[in-house]
N, C-alpha and C positions, 0 to 999 in steps of 0.2 A: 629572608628565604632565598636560597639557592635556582633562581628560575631553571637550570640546566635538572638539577636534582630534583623538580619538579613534574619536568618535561618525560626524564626516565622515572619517574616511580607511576607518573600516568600512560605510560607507554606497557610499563610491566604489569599494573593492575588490569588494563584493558585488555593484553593476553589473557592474561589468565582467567577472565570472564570471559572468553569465548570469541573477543570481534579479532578481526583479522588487520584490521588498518585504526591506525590513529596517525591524524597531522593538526598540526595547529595555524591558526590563522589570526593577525592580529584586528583588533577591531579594527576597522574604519568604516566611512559612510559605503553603502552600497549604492551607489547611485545610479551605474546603469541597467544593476539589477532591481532597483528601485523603479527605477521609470517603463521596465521591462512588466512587471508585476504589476503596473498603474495600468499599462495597455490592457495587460493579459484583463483586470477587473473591468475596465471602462468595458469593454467587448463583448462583455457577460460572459466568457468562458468560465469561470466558476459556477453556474448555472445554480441551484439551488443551497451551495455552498455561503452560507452568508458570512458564518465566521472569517471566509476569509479575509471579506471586506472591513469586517467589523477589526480583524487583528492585524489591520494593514501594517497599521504604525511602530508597533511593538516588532514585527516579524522585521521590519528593516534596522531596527535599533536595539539589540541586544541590552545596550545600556539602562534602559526603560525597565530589565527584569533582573539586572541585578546592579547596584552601586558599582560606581568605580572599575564592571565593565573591562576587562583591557584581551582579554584572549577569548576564541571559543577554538575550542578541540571537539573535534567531528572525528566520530566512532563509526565503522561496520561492521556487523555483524552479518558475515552470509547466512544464506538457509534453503539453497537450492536442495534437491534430494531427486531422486530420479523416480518420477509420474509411474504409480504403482500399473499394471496392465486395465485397461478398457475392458469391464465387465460387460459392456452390451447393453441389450436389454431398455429398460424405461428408467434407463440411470442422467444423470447432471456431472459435468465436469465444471470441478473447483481448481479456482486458481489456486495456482504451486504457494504463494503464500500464508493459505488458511489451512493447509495442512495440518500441523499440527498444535501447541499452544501457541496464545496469543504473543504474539512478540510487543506490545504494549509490556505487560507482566514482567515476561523475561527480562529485556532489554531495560526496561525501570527497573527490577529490580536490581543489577548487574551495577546499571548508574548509583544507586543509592546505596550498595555497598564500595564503589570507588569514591563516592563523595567523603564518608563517613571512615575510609582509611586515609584519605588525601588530609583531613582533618587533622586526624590523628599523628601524621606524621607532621604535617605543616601546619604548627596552629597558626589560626587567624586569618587562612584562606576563607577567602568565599565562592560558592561555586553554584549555579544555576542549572537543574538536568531538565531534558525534552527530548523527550520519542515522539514527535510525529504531531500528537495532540496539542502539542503546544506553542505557541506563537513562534517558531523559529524558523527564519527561511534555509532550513539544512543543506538543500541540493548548493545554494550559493557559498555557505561556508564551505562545504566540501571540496568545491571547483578551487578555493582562493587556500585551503590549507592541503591543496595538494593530493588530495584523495583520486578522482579522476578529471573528467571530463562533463561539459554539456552534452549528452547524446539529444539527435535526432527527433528521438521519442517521446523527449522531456525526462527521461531519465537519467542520473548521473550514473557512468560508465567506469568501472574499477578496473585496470588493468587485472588480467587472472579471474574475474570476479563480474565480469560485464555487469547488468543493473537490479543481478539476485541479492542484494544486500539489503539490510534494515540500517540505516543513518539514525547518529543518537549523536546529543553535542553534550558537551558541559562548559558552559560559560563559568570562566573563572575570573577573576580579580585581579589575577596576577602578568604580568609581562614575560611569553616564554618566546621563545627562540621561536620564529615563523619557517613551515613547512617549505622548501621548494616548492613552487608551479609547475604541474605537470604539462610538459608541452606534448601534448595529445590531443586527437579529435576526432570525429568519425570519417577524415579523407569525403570520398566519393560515394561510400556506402547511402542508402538510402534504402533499405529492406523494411526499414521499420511503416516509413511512409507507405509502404505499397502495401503492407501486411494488414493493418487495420481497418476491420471488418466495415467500420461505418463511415472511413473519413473522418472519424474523428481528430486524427492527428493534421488541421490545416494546414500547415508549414512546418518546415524543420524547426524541432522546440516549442513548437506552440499547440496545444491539445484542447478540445473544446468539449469539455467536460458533456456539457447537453446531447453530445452524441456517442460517447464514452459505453463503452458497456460495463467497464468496472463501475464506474459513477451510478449508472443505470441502475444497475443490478446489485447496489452496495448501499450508496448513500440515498437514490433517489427515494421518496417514498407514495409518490403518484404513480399512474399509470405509463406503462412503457409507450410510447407510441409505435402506433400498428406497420409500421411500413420500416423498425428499426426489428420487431419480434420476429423473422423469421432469419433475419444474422446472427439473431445469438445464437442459433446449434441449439448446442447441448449445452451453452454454458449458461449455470445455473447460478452459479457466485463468481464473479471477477471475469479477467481475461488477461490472459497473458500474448496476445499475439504478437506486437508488436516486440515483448522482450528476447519469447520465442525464434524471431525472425534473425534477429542480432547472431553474429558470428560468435560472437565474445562467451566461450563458452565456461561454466561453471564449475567450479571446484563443487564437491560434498558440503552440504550449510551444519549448521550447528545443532546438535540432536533431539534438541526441544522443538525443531521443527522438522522430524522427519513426519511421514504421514500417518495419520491415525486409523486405525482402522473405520473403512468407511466414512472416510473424510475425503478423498479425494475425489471420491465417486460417491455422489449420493442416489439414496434408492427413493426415487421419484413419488412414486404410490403411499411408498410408509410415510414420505415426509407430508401430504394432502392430509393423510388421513391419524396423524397423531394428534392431540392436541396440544393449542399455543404455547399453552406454561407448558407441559410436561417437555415441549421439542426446546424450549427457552433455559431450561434444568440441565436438559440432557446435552446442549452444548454449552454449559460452563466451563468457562475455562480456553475458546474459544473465537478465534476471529470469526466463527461464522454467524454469530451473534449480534454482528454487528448492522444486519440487513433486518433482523427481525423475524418474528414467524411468519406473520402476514406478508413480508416482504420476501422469504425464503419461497415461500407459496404462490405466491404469485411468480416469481421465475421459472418454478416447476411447472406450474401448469403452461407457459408458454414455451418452455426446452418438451414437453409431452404432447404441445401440438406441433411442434416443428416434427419430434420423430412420425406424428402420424398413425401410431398402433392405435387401433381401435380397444387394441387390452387397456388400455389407459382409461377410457369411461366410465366404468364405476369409481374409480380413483375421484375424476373430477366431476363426476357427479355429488360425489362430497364436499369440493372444496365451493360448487357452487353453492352451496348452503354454508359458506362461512360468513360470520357477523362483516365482516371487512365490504364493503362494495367491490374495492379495487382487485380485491383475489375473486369474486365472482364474476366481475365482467372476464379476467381475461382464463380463467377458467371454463368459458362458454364461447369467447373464440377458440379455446384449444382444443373442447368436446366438438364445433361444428369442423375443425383440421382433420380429427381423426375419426371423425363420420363418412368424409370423404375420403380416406383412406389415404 
């Protein structure tokens, strides 16, 4: 097999699925990104995150998930769109990435129609896909096959493209030509640092999940602590501040992720008072799915006490009568916020 003829029919499949960048990068050991990622675990910054401890080993060695191992090509897919107008009201702002479908879906599916042509043209390749869910440290492959940068923020930085992209690899078997290093960095900028609501961001590159609001408001599925609930705003799913802050401004992302209707703003009251399966149905399909009803709800009721409308109480009058504990307690700090007006 022609590695060069490999490199261009993976560079032309991956247009034509939608990502904007493809580089390759030859395996080797990650070793200072290894011992970067041992700190980041020892520290507990991954705070409720266990897989990530649990898929240490695999996420520095690609070789672990596919035989013989020799390239990974690291994909981006943007999907910035420009934040439909602020309804007002007893509404939640969702991060720009849950807009519209799941980029998990898309983005796999995209990879397993390139695997499956890559095949076909090249038999006897092997090739390993991962969005995100799976053991691969992407931001590092990104940085070494040439894609952009380490930003500030812990996000990787694409020239044209700052850190609205979705990263997708496919570990191949085969030996291609290695990307140039981009020699880029964020200079003196530090906006990201000052921008984040909770100090989450402790150092340049280093982010401490347990004060995260995306983490918070996505993955965590306890109670938020009281003295981090009145930073969220209005954000109800994720946070973008830090990307926000970045100069590095966005092209248009890819159309399966523009926004949905009422997705980018959710209506706070409907979302208390639907029920779990039915609000679990009604966003199939879906990033916003991935916090849960219980966990969508309990954000709401604390974005409904930060705004303080006393119209909000029958709302969370309801959700204190939900099965969850955790949506009741902070449903009754958010009924005593807007009693006080």
């Amino acid at each position: 097999m022609d590695p060069s003829a490999i490199a261009e029919a993976t560079r032309a499949l991956a247009t034509a699925e939608g990502f904007a960048k493809v580089g390759f990068a030859t395996i080797t050991p990650l070793e200072r990104e290894s011992a970067w990622l041992d700190a980041w675990l020892g520290a507990g910054f991954h705070a409720g995150m266990a897989w990530m401890a649990r898929s240490r080993d695999a996420r520095i060695d690609p070789a672990s998930l596919l035989p013989h191992a020799a390239t990974v090509a690291v994909l981006a897919m943007p999907y910035a769109h420009p934040r439909p107008p602020d309804p007002g009201g007893l509404t939640g702002q969702v991060s720009r990435y849950a807009w519209g479908r799941d980029y998990h879906n898309v983005v796999g599916k995209a990879l397993r129609r390139m695997q499956r042509a890559l095949a076909e043209r090249f038999p006897g390749i092997g090739s390993y896909a991962s969005v995100d869910s799976r053991p691969v440290f992407e931001r590092a492959w990104a940085v070494r096959a040439g894609l952009g940068w380490a930003g500030r923020s812990s996000c990787t930085l694409l020239p044209g493209h700052g850190s609205w992209v979705f990263l997708a690899t496919l570990v191949l078997d085969v030996d291609l030509p290695a990307s140039p290093p981009l020699e880029a960095d964020c200079g003196v900028c530090a906006r990201c640092l000052k921008a984040c609501p909770t100090g989450a961001l402790v150092a340049p590159g280093r982010l401490d999940a347990r004060r995260c609001l995306s983490y918070l408001t996505i993955e965590h599925k306890g109670e938020i602590p009281e003295d981090i609930r009145p930073v969220m705003g209005r954000r109800v799913f994720g946070c973008d501040s830090c990307q926000q802050s970045c100069p590095h401004s966005p092209p248009p992302g890819h159309p399966a992720f523009a926004p949905r209707p009422g997705h980018a703003w959710l209506d706070l009251p409907a979302l208390l008072r639907v029920d779990d399966q039915a609000m679990q149905r009604r966003l199939e399909g879906s990033p916003l799915r991935r916090a849960g009803a219980t966990g969508l709800k309990r954000n709401a009721c604390v974005v409904l006490g930060n705004i303080g409308d006393p119209a909000a109480l029958p709302s969370l009058a309801v959700a204190q009568g939900h099965p969850d504990p955790v949506v009741r307690d902070h449903a009754r700090w958010a009924a005593e916020r807007c009693r006080q007006g």
